[in-house]
Steps between C-alpha positions, in 0.01 A plus 500: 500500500456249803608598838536306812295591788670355790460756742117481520495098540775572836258788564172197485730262679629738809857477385769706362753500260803392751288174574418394130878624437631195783229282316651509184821482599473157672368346211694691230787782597490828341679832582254739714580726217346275237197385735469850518464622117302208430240591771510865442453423118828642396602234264392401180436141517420226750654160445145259501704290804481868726157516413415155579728535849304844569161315483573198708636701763206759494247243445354627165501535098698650267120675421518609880839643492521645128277820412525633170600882501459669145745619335543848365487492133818577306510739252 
């Protein structure tokens, strides 16, 4: 399972959530309650034009801001 790891880029970058929040909303608006589950990995999915947005406005990859988390095995 692939999680975004957003809050260690602002952490890189000297900038917090309510800044890449205002970012993001400028170029495409979202609810704070959306930005929010998507950048606190409480959703499911991440539409590939959120990803894209995320890395131009954080100046990186999807490599940078995915990490891959394993997942517990089912049984």
């Amino acid at each position: 399972m692939f999680q975004l790891d957003v809050e260690s880029i602002l952490k890189k970058k000297n900038k917090n959530k309510f800044w890449l929040f205002n970012q993001l909303n400028s170029i495409a608006p979202m609810s704070y309650t959306n930005f929010q589950n998507l950048v606190d990995n409480r959703t499911k999915s991440i539409r590939y034009e959120n990803l894209y947005k995320l890395c131009k406005i954080l100046e990186c990859t999807p490599n940078d801001i995915l990490i891959n988390k394993k997942s517990s095995s089912r049984k």
